[in-house]
C-alpha positions in Angstrom: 80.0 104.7 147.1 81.7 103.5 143.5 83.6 106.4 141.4 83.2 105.8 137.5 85.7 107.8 135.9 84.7 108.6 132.6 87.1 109.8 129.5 88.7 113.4 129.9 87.0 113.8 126.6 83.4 113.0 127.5 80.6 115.3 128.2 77.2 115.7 129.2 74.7 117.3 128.3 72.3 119.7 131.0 68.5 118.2 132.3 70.4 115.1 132.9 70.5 114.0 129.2 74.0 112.7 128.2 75.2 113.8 125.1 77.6 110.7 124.1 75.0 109.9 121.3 76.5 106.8 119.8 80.2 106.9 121.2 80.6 103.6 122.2 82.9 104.5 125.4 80.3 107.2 126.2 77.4 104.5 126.3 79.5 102.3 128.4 80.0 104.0 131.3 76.5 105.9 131.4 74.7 102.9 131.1 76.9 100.6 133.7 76.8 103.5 136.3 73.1 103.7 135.5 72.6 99.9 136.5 75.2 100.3 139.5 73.0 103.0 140.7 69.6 100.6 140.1 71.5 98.1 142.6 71.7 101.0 145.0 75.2 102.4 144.3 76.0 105.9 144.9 78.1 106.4 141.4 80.0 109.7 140.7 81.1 110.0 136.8 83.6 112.6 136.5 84.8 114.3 132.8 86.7 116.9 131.6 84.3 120.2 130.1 84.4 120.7 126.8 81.4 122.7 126.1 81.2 126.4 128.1 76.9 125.9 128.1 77.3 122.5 130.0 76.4 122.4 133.7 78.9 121.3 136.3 76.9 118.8 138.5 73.4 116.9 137.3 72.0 114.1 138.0 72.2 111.4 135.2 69.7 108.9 136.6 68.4 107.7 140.4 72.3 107.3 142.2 73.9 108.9 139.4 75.7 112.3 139.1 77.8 113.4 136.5 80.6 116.5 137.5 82.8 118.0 135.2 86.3 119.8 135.4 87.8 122.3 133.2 91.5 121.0 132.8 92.9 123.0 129.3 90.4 124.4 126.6 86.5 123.5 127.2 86.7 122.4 123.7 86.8 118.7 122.3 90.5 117.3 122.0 92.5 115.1 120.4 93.9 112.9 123.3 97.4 114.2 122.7 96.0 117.3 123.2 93.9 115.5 126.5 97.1 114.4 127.7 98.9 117.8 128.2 96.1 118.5 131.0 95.5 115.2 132.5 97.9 116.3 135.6 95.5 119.2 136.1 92.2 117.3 136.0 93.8 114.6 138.5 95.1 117.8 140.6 91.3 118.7 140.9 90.0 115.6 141.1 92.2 114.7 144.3 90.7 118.0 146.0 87.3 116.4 145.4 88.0 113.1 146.8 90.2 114.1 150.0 86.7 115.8 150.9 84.6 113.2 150.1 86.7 109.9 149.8 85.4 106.9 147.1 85.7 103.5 148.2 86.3 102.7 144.5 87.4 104.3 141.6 86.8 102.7 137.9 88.4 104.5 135.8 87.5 104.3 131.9 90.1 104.5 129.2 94.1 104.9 130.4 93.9 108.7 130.4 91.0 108.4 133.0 93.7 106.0 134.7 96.9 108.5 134.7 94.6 111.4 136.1 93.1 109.3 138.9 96.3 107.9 139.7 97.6 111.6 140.0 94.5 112.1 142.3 94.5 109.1 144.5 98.1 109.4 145.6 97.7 108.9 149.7 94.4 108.4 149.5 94.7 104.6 149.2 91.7 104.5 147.4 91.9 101.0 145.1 91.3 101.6 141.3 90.1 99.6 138.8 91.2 100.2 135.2 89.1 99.4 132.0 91.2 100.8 128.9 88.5 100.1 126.0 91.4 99.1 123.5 94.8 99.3 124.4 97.3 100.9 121.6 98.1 97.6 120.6 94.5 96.9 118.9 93.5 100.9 118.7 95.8 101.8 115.5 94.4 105.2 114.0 95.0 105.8 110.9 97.7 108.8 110.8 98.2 107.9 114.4 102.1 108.7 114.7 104.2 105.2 115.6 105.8 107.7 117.9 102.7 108.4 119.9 101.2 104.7 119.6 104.5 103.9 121.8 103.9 106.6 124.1 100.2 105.3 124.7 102.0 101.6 124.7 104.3 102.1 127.7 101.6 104.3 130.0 99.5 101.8 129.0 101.9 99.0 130.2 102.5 101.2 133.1 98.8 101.5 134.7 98.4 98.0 133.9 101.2 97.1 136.3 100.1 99.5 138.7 96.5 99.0 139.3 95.0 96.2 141.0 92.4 95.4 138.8 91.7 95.4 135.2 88.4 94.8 133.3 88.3 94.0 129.6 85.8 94.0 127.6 87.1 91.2 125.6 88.9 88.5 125.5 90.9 89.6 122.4 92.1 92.9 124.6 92.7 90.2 127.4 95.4 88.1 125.6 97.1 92.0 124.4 97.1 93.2 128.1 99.1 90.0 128.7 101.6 90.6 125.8 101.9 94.0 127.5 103.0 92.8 130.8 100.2 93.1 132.6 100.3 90.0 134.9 97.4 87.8 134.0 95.7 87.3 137.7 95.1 91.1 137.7 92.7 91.1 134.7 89.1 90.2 134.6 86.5 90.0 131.5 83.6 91.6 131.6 82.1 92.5 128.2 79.9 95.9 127.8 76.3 95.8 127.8 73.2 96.3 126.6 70.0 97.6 127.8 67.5 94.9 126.7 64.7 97.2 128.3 65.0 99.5 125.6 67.0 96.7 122.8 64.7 94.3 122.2 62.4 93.0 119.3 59.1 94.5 120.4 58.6 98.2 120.2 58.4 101.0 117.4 60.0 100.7 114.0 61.4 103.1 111.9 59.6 103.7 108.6 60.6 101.3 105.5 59.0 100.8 102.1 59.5 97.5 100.3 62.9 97.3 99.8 65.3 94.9 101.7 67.0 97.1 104.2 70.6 97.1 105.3 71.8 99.4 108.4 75.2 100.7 109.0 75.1 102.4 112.4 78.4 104.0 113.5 79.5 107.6 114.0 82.7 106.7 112.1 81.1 105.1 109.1 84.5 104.2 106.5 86.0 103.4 109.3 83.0 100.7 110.3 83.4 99.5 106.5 80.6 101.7 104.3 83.1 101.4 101.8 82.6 97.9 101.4 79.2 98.1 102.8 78.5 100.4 99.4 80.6 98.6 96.9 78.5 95.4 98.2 75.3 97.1 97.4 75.9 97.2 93.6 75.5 93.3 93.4 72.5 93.0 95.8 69.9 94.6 93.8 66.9 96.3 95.0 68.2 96.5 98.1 69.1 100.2 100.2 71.2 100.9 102.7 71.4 103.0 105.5 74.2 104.9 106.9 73.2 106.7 110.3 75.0 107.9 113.2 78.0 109.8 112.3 78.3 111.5 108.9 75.5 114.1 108.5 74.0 114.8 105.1 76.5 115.0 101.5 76.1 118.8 101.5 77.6 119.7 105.2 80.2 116.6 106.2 83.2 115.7 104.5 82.6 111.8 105.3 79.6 111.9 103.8 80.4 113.8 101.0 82.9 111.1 100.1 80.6 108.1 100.8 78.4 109.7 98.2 80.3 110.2 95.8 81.9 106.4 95.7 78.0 105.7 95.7 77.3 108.0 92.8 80.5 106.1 90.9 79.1 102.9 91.9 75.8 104.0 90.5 74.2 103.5 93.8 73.5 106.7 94.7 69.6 106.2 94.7 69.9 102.8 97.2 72.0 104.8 99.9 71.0 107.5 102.8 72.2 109.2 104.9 70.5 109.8 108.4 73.0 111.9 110.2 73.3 111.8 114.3 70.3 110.0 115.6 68.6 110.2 119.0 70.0 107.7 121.6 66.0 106.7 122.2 65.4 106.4 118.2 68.2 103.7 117.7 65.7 100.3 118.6 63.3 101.3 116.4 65.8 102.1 113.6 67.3 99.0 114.4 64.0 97.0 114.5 63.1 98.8 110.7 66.2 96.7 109.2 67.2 93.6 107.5 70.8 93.3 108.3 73.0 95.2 110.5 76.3 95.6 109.1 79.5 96.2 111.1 82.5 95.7 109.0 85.6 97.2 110.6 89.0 96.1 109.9 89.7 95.9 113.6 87.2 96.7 116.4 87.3 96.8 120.6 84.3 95.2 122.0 81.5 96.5 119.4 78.7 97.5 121.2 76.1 98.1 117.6 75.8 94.5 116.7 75.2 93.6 120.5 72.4 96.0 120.6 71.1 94.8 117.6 70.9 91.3 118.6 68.6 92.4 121.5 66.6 93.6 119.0 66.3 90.4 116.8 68.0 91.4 113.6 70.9 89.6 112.1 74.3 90.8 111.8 77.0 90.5 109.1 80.6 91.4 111.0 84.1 91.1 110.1 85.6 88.1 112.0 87.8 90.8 114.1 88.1 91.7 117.6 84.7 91.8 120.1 83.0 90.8 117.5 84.8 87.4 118.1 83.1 87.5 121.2 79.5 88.8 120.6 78.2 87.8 117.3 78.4 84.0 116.9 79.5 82.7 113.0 76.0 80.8 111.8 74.1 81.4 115.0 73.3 84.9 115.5 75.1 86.6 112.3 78.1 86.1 110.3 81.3 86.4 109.6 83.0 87.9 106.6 86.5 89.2 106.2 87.6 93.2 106.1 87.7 94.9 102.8 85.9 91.5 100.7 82.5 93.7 99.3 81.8 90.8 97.2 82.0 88.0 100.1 79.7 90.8 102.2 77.2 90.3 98.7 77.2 86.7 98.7 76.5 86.7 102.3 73.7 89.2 102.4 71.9 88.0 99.3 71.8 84.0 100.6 70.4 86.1 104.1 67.6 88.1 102.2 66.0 84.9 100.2 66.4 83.0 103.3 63.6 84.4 105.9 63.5 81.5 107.9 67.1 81.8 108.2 66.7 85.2 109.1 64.5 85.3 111.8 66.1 82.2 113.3 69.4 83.9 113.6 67.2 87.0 114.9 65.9 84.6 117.5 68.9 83.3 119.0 70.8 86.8 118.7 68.1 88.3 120.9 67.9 85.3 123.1 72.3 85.6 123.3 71.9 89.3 124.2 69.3 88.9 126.9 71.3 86.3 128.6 75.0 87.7 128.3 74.8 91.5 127.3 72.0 92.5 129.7 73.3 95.4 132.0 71.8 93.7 135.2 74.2 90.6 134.7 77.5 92.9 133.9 77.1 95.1 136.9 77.1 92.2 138.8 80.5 90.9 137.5 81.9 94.0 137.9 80.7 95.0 141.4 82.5 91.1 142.3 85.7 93.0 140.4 85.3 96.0 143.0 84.7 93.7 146.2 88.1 91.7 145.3 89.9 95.4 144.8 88.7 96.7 147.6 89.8 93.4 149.8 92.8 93.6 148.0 94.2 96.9 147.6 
């Protein structure tokens, strides 16, 4: 049996439907443990409640449950907040395992790490650490230097500890390394993506005539739609998307900012706003665009652009992070630089009057996802990462 530990934060939702919508880390570990359980794994993922109408115990998919704790408030956290009550969750998660002992934890994020450390004390049972962006690369704005060191030295700490860490990237390998972490200990393993569901055939989203540029992120300024915006005013005739996070101008401050820097850009009519979307809605919307744009200043593994590779449609990133890894300069996207809205135009416009070039970069991005991304491939790797823990405790 393999123990996937998700983030204290996480939730789910009841009838088995998860509701990490388009959290990245949420996605991760619901869709590996989904594959694990398709190769005939018995996978437990474990969270801390934060909503009082969740259920305690339901079945995610065919060898997968999902059981929650209450450690502190059942309310979402900040993880400073997370952190006060992480010695509680791996108090109750130790009571689970001494009466039905894991041969594996994999433990997701490093607060997932400190708590099943707490737990597994005399149990013996080997862990496996993936911290989806160590401090180093994960700098919050307003995040307190202070607290960034904290995270650095636990971080440091569990990756000196465990036997096993998986990255996602090879970016987030080299920082484990500046860390400390000794450089046999750490595998790469990038997240994946479910090309059952990701692919170019399938519904599509409604579109009229214009060019159509998609932004998909639940933190949008973050993922660059202020560039993505101040772009738009020299691509004309062209709209853009913004879906996934902010909901409409009138109800979420993030929106409500994004529109007015469009109404000052005298965009306004070229940019919408679609607000959370349904897990099982994202291909199609995917499939309905253009361009995917992902233009962070600094980004862990980047799951989006990966997704939308599957499904054949080109993607202009910022030459940062994962997306070093997943979105190759020329071949299946390209690269621009952080904060350059009139590089992002250039780049866009030579894309749209090019549709050869287009679908040719569509081609190999889908072809690139099948054959690195899919899930099938990844839980393979990782279950090799397990057998070598488990040998070598």
């Amino acid at each position: 049996m393999v123990t996937v530990l998700a983030n204290p934060r996480a939730s789910s939702g009841p009838e088995g439907a998860c509701r990490w919508g388009l959290d990245g880390h949420g996605v991760h570990v619901a869709e590996l443990a989904t594959e694990l359980g398709r190769q005939g794994h018995q996978v437990t993922i474990y969270a801390r409640r934060q909503d009082p109408d969740e259920h305690d115990l339901l079945r995610l998919a065919p060898g997968v449950l999902v059981e929650e704790f209450t450690a502190g408030p059942v309310a979402p956290l900040p993880w400073q907040d997370v952190l006060l009550h992480v010695t509680v969750l791996g108090e109750q998660l130790a009571r689970r395992w001494r009466q039905k002992r894991p041969e594996i934890i994999h433990a997701h994020s490093w607060m997932s790490s400190l708590a099943s450390l707490v737990a597994e004390q005399g149990l013996r049972i080997p862990l496996v650490h993936t911290p989806h962006g160590p401090a180093l690369l994960q700098r919050r704005d307003g995040e307190q230097a202070a607290a960034v060191l904290r995270r650095i030295r636990l971080e440091r700490a569990i990756g000196r500890t465990v036997p096993a860490t998986i990255t996602t990237w090879t970016g987030q390998e080299d920082e484990l390394i500046r860390l400390g972490v000794p450089r046999h200990r750490i595998d790469v393993a990038p997240g994946g993506v479910d090309t059952r569901a990701f692919s170019p055939h399938g519904g599509s989203y409604p579109r009229g005539e214009r060019p159509r540029l998609l932004l998909l992120s639940r933190r949008a300024e973050q993922h660059g739609a202020v560039t993505a915006i101040q772009a738009l005013t020299r691509i004309p005739g062209a709209e853009l998307i913004i879906a996934g996070g902010p909901g409409t101008p009138d109800t979420d401050p993030q929106a409500h900012r994004l529109h007015l820097l469009a109404k000052q850009e005298a965009v306004a009519d070229r940019v919408f706003f679609l607000g959370p979307i349904q897990r099982d809605r994202v291909p199609e919307l995917m499939r309905s665009a253009d361009l995917l744009l992902t233009l962070p200043r600094y980004t862990g593994f980047g799951r989006v652009p990966v997704e939308a590779m599957a499904c054949g449609i080109p993607v202009i990133a910022t030459g940062v992070g994962g997306h070093l890894d997943t979105v190759l300069d020329t071949v299946t996207g390209v690269h621009v630089l952080p904060d350059r809205p009139q590089e992002v135009a250039r780049q866009i416009r030579g894309l749209l009057a090019d549709p050869t070039r287009r679908l040719a970069l569509g081609i190999a991005g889908a072809d690139r996802a099948r054959s690195r991304y899919a899930w099938t491939r990844i839980a393979r790797q990782i279950t090799t990462v397990y057998d070598r823990a488990t040998q070598n405790p």
